[in-house]
Residue frames as a rotation matrix with the C-alpha (Angstrom) as fourth column:
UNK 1
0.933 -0.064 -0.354 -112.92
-0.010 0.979 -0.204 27.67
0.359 0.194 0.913 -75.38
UNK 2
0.604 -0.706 0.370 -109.86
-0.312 0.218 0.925 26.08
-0.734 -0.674 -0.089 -73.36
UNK 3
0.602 -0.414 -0.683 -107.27
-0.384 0.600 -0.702 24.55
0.700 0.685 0.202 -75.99
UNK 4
0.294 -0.679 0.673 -104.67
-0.170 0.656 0.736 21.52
-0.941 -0.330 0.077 -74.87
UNK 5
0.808 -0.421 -0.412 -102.20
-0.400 0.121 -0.908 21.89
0.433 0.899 -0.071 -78.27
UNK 6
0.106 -0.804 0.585 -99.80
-0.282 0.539 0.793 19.12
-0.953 -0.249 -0.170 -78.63
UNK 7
0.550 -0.171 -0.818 -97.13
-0.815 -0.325 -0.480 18.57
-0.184 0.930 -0.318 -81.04
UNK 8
0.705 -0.191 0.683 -95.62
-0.059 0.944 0.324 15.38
-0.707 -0.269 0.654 -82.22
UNK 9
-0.186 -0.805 0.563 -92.57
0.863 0.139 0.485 15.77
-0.469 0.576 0.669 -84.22
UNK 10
0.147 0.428 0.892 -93.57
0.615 -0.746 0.256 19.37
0.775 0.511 -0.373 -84.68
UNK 11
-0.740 -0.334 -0.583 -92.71
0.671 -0.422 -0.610 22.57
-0.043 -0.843 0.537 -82.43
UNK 12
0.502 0.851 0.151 -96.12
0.865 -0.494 -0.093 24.29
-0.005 0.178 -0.984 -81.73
UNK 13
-0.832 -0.551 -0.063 -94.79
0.533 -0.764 -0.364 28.04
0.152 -0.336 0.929 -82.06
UNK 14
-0.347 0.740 -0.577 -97.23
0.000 -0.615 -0.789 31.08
-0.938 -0.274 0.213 -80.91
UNK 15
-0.468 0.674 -0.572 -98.12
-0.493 -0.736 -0.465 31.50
-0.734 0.064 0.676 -83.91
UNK 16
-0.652 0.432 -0.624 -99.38
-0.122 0.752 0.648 28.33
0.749 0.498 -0.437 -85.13
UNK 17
-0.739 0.481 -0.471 -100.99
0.631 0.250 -0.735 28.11
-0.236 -0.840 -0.488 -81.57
UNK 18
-0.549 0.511 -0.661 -103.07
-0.348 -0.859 -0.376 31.90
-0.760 0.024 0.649 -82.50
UNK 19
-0.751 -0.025 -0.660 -103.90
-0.660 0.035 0.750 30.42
0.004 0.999 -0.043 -85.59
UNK 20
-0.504 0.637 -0.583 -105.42
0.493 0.767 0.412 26.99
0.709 -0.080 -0.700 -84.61
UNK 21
-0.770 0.575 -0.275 -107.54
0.470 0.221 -0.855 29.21
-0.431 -0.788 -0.440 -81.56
UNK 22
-0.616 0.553 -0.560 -108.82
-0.685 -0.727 0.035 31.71
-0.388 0.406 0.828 -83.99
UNK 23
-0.538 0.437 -0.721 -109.79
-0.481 0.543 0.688 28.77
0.692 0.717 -0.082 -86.74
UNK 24
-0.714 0.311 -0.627 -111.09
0.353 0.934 0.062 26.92
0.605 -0.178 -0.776 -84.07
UNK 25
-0.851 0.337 -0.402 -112.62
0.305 -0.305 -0.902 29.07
-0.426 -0.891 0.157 -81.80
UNK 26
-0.803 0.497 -0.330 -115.05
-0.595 -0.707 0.383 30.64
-0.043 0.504 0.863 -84.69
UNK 27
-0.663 0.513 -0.546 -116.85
0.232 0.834 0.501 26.99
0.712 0.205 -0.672 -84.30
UNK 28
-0.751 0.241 -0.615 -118.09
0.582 -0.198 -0.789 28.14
-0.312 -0.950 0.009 -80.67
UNK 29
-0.772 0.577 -0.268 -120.82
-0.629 -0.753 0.192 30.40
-0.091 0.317 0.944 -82.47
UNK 30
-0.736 0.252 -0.628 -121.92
-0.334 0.672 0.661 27.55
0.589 0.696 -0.411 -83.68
UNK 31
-0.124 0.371 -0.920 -123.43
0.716 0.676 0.176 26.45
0.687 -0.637 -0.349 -79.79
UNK 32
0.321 0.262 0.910 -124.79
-0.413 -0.826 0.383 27.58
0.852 -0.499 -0.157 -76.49
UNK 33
0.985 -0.153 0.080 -122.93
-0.026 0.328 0.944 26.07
-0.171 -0.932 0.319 -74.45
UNK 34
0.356 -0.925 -0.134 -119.18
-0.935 -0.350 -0.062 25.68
0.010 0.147 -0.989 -73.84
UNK 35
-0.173 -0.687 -0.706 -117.41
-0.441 0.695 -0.568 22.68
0.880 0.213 -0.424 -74.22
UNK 36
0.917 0.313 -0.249 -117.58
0.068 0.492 0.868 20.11
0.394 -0.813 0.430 -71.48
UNK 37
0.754 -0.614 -0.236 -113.73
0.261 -0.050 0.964 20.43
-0.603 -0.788 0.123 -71.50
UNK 38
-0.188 -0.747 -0.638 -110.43
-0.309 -0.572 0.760 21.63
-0.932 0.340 -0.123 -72.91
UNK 39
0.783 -0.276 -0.557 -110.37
-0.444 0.379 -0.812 21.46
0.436 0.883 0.174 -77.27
UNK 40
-0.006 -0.836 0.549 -107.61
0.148 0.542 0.827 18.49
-0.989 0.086 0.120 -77.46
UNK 41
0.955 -0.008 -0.296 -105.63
-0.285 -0.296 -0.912 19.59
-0.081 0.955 -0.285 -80.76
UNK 42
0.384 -0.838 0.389 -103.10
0.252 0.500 0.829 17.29
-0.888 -0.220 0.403 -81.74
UNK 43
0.695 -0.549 -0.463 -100.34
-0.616 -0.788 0.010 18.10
-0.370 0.279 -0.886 -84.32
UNK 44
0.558 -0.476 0.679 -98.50
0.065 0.842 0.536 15.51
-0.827 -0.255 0.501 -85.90
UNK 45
0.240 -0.536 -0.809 -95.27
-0.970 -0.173 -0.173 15.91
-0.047 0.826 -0.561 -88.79
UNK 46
0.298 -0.024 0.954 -94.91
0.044 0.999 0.012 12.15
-0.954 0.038 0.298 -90.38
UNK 47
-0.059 -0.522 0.851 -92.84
0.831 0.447 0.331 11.62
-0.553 0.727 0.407 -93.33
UNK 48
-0.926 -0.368 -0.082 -93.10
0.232 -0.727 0.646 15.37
-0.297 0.580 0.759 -94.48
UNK 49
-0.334 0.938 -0.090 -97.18
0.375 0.220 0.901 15.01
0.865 0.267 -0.425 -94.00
UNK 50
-0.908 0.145 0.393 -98.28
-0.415 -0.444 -0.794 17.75
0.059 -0.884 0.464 -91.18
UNK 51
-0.164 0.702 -0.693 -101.61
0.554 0.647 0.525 16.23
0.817 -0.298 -0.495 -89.39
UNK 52
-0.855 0.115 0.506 -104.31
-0.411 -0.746 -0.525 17.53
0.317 -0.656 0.684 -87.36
UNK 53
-0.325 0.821 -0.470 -106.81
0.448 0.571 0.688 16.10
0.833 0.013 -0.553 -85.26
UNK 54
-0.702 0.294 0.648 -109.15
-0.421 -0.906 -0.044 18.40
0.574 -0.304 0.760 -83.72
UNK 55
-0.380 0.623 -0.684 -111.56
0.835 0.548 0.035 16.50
0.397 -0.558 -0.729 -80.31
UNK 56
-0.828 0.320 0.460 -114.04
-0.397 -0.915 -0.079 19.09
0.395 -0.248 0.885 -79.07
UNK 57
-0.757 0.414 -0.505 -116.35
0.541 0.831 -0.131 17.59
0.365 -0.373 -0.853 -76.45
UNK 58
-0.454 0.852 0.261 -119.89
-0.569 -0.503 0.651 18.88
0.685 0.148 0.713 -76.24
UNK 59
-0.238 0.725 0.647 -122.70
-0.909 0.069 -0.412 18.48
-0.343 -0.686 0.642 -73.58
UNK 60
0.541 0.484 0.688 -124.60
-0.118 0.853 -0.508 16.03
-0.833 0.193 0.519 -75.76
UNK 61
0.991 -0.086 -0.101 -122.10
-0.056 0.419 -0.906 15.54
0.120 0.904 0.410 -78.71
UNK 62
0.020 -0.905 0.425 -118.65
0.394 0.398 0.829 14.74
-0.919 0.151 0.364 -79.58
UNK 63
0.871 -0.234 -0.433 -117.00
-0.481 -0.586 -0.652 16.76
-0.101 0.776 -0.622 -82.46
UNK 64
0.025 -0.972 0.235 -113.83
-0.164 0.228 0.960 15.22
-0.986 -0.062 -0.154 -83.75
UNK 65
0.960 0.277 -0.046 -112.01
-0.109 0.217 -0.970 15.32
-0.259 0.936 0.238 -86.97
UNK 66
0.341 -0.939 0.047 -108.76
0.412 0.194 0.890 14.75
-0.845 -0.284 0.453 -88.52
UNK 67
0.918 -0.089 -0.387 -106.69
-0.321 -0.740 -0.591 16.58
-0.234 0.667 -0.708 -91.49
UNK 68
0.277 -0.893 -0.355 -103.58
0.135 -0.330 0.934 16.36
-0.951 -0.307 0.030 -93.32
UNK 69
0.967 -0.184 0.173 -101.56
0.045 -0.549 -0.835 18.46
0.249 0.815 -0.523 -96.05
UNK 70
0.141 -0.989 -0.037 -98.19
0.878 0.142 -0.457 19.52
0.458 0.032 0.889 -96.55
UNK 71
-0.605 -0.267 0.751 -98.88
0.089 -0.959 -0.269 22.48
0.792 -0.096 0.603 -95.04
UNK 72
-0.820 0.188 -0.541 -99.99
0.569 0.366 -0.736 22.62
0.060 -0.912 -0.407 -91.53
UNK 73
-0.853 0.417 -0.315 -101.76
-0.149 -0.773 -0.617 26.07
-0.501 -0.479 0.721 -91.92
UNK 74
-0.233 0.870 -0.435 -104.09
-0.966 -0.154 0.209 24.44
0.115 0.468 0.876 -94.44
UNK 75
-0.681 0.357 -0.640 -104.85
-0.095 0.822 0.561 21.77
0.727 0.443 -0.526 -92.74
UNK 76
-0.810 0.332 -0.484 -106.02
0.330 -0.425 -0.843 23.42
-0.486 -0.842 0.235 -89.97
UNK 77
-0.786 0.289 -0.547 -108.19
-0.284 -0.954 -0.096 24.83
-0.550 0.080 0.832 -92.33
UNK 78
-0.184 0.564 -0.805 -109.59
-0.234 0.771 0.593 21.56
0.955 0.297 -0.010 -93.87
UNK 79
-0.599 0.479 -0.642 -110.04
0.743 0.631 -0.222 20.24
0.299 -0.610 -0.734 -90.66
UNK 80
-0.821 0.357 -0.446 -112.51
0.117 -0.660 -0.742 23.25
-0.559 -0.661 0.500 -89.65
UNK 81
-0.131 0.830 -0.543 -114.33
-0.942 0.067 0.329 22.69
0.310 0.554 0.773 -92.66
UNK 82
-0.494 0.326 -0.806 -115.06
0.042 0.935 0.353 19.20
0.868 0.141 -0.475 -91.70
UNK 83
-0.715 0.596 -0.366 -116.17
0.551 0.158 -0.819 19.94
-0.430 -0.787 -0.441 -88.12
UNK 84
-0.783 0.122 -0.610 -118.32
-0.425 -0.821 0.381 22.78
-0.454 0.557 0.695 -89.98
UNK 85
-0.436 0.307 -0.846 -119.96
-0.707 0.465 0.533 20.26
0.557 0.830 0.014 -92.05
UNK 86
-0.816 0.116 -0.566 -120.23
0.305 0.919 -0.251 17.78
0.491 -0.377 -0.785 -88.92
UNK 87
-0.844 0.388 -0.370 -122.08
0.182 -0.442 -0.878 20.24
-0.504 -0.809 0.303 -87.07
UNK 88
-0.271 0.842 -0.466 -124.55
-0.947 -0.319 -0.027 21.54
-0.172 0.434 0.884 -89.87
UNK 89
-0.329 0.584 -0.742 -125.44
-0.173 0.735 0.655 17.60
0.928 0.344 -0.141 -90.94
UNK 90
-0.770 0.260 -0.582 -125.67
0.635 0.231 -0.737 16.82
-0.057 -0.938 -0.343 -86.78
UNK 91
-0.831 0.515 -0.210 -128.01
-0.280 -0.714 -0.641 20.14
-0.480 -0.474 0.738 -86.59
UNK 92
-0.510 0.545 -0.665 -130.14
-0.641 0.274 0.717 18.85
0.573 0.792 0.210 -90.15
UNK 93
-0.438 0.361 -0.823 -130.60
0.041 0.923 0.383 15.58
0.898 0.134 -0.419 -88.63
UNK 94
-0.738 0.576 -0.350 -131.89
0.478 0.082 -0.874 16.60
-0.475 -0.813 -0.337 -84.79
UNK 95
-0.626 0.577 -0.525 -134.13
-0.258 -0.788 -0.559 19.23
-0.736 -0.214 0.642 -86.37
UNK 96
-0.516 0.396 -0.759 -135.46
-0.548 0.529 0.648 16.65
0.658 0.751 -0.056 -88.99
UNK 97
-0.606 0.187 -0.773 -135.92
0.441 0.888 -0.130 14.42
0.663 -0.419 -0.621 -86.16
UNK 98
-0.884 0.452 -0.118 -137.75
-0.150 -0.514 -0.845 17.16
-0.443 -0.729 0.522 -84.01
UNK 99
-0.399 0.760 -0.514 -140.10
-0.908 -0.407 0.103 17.97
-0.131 0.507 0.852 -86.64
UNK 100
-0.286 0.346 -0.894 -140.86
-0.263 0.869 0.420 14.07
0.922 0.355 -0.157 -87.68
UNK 101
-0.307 0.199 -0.931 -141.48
0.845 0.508 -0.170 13.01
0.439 -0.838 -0.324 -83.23
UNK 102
0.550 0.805 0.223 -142.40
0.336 -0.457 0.823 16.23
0.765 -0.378 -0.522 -81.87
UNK 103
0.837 -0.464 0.291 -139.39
-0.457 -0.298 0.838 16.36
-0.302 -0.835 -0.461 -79.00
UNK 104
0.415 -0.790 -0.452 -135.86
-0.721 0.018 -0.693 15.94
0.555 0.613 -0.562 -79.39
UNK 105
0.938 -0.096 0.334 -134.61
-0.206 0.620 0.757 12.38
-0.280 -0.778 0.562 -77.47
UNK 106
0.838 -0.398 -0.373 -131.30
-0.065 0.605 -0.793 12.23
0.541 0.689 0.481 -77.66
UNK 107
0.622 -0.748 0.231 -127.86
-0.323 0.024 0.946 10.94
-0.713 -0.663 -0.226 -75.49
UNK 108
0.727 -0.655 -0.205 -124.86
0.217 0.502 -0.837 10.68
0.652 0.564 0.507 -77.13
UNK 109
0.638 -0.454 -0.622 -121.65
0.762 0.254 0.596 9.54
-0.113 -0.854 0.508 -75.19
UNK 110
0.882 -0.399 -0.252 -119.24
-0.428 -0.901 -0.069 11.97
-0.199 0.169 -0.965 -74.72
UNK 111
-0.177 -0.718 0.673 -116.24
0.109 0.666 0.738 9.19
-0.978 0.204 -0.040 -75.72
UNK 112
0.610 0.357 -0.707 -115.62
-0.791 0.226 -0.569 8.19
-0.043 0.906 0.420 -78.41
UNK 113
0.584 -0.093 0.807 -114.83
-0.204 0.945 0.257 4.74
-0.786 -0.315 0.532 -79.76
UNK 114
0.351 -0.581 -0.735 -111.56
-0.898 -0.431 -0.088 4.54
-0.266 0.690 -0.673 -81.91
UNK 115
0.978 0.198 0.064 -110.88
-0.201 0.979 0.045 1.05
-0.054 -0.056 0.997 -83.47
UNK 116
0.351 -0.727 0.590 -107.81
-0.073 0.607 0.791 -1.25
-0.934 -0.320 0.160 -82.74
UNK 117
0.287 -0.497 -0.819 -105.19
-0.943 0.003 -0.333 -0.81
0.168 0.868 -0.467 -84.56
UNK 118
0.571 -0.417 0.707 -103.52
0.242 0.908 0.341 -4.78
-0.784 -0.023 0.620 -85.35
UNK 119
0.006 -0.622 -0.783 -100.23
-0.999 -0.029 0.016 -5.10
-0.033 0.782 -0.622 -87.45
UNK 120
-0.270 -0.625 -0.732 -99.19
-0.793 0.576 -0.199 -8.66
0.546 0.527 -0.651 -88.63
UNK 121
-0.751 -0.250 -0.612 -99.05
0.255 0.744 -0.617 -10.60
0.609 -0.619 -0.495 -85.28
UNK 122
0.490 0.846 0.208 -102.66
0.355 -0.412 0.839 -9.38
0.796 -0.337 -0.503 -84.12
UNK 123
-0.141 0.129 -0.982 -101.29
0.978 0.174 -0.117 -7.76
0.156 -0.976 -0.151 -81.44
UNK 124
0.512 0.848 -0.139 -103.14
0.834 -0.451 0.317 -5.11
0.206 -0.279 -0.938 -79.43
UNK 125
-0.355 -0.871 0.340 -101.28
0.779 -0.476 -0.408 -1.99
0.517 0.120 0.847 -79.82
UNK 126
-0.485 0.526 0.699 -104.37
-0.507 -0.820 0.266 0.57
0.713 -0.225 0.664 -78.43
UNK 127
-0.404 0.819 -0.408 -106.76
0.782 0.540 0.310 0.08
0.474 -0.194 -0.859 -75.82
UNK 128
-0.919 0.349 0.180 -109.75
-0.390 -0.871 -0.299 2.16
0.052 -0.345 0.937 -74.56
UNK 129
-0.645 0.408 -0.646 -111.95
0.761 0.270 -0.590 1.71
-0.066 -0.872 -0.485 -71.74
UNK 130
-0.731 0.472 0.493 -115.23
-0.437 -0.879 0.192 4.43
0.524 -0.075 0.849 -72.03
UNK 131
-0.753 0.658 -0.013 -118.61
-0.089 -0.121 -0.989 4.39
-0.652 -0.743 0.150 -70.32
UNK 132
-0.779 0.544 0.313 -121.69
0.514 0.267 0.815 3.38
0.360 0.796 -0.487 -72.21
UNK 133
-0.871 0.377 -0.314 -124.36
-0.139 -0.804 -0.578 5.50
-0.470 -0.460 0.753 -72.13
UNK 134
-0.376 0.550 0.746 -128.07
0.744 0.659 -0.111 4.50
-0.552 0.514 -0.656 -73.51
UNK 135
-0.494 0.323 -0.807 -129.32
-0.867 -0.252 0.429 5.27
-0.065 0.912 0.405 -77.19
UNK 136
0.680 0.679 0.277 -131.64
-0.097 0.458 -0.884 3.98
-0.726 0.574 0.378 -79.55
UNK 137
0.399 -0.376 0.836 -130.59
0.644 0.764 0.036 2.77
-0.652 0.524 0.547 -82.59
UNK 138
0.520 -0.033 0.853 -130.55
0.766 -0.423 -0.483 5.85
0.377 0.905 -0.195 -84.72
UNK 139
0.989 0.123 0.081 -129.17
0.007 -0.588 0.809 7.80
0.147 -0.800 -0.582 -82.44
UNK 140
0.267 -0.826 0.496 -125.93
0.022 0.520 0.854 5.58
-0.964 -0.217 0.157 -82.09
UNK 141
0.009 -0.693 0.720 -125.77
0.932 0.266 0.245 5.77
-0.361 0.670 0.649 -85.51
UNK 142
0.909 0.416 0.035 -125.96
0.399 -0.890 0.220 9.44
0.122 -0.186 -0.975 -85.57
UNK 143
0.511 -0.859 -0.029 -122.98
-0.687 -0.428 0.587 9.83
-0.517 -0.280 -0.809 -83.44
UNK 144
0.214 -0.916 0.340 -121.47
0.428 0.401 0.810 7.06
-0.878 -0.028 0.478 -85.43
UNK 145
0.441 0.225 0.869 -121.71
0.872 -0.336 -0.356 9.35
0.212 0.914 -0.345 -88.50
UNK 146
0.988 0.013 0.155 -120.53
-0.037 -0.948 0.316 12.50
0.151 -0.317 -0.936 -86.39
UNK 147
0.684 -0.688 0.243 -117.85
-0.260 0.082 0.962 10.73
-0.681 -0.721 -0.123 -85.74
UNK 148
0.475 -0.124 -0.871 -116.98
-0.876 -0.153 -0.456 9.85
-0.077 0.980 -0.181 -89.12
UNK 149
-0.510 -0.438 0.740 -116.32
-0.634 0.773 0.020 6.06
-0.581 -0.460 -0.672 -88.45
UNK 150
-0.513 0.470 -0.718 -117.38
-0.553 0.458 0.695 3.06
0.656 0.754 0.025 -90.04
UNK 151
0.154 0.430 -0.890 -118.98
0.662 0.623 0.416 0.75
0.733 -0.653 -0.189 -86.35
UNK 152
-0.489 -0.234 0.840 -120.15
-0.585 -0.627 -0.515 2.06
0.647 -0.743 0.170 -82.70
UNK 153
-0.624 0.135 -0.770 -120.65
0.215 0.977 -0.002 0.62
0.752 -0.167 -0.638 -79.91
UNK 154
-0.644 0.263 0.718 -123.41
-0.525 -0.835 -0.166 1.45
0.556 -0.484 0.676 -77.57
UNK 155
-0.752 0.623 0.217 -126.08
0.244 0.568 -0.786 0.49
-0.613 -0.538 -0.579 -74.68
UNK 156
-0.602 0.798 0.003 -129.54
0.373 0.278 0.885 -0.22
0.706 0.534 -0.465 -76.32
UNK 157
-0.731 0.404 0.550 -131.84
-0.680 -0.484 -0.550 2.06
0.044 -0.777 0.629 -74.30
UNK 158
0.484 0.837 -0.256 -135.02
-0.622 0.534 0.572 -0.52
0.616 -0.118 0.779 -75.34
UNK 159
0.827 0.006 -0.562 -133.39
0.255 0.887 0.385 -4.07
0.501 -0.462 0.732 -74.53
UNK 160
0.916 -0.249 0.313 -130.31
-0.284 0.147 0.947 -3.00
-0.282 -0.957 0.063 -72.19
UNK 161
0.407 -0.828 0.386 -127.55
0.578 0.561 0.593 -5.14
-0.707 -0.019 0.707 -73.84
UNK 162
-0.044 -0.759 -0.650 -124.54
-0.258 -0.620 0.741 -4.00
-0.965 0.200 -0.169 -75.71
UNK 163
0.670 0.145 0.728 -125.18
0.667 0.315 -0.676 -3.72
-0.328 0.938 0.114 -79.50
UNK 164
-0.439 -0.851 0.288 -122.85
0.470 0.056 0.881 -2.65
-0.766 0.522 0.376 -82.69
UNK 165
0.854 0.430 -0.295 -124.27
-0.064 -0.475 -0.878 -0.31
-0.517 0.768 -0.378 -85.48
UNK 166
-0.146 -0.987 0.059 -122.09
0.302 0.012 0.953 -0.33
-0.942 0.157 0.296 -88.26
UNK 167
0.280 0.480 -0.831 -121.72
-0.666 -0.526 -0.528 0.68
-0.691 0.702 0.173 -92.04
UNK 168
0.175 -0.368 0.913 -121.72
0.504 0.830 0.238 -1.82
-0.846 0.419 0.331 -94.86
UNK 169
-0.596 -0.751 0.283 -120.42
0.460 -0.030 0.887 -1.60
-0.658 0.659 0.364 -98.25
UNK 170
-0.289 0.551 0.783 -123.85
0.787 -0.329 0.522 -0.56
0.545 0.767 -0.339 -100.13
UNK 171
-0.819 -0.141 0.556 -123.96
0.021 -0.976 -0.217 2.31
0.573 -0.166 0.803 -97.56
UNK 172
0.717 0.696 -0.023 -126.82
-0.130 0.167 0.977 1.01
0.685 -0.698 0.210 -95.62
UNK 173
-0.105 -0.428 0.898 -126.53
-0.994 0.017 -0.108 0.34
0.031 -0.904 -0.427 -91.72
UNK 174
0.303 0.809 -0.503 -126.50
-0.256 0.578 0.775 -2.66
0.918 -0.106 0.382 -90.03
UNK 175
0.041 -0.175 0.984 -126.77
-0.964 -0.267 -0.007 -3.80
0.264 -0.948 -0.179 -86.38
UNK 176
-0.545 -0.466 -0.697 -124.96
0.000 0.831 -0.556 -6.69
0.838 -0.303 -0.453 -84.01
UNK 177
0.456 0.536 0.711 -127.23
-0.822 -0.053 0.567 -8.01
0.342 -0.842 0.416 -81.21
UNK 178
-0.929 -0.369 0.022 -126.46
-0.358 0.883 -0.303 -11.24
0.093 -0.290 -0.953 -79.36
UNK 179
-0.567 0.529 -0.631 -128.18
-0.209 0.648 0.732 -14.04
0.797 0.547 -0.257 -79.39
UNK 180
0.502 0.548 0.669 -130.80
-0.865 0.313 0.393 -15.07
0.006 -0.776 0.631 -76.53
């Protein structure tokens, strides 16, 4: 694995850098393949709160979590248990889904979709521009689970048009079509 560590109000030294490839690199067992590109590991030090968010882009998945402690070196270490955890429920659910269809159909985008932040005066402080890629429904809500979000947008592989999966409050899904 490649790493791209960046620090934000934080000086990455070597040996926080050795640290976050070891913890991170041990995930790489996990697959046969390498990354599609570089691990992006950001670093962030807010109000005496160290922060980690770990993006690890896969053939057909998207890995990404986030962490934070007072103590950088253990949140590195929470945030490896969460990708850990993303990876064994992602692996449960294809190999549930093998066994229940017989073959494994699945595209997931290699983006990811990160909602808009708004303060006060709605105004648009983020934007991001990705590439839709078709999915079924469960699928889309797969990766929006991998991703650990709460809505995802995606192309409908059946009807074509851009739909919305999302979670609701009683923990069920539900989905946004447009009207005809």
């Amino acid at each position: 694995m490649n790493f791209n560590i960046r620090g934000e109000n934080i000086k990455v030294t070597p040996a926080l850098r050795d640290y976050t490839e070891k913890k991170v690199g041990k995930l790489e067992r996990y697959f046969d393949t390498a990354p599609n590109s570089d691990v992006n590991v950001n670093m962030k030090v807010y109000n005496e709160q160290q922060m980690i968010e770990v993006t690890i882009p896969m053939p057909n998945l998207l890995l990404r979590a986030e962490e934070e402690h007072a103590d950088m070196y253990a949140a590195i270490d929470l945030v490896v248990e969460k990708l850990e955890r993303q990876i064994r429920k992602h692996k449960t659910k294809v190999n549930r889904k093998f066994r229940q269809e017989g073959s494994v159909k699945y595209m997931f985008r290699n983006d990811t979709s990160i909602p808009v932040e708004e303060d006060e005066d709605l105004e648009v402080v983020k934007k991001k521009r990705f590439t839709l890629k078709p999915m079924d429904v469960e699928e889309a809500i797969l990766q929006m689970d991998m991703l650990g979000h709460n809505f995802y947008v995606f192309s409908n592989a059946v009807s074509g048009d851009t739909n919305v999966v999302y979670k609701r409050r009683d923990g069920k899904y539900g989905l946004i079509e447009k009207d005809e």
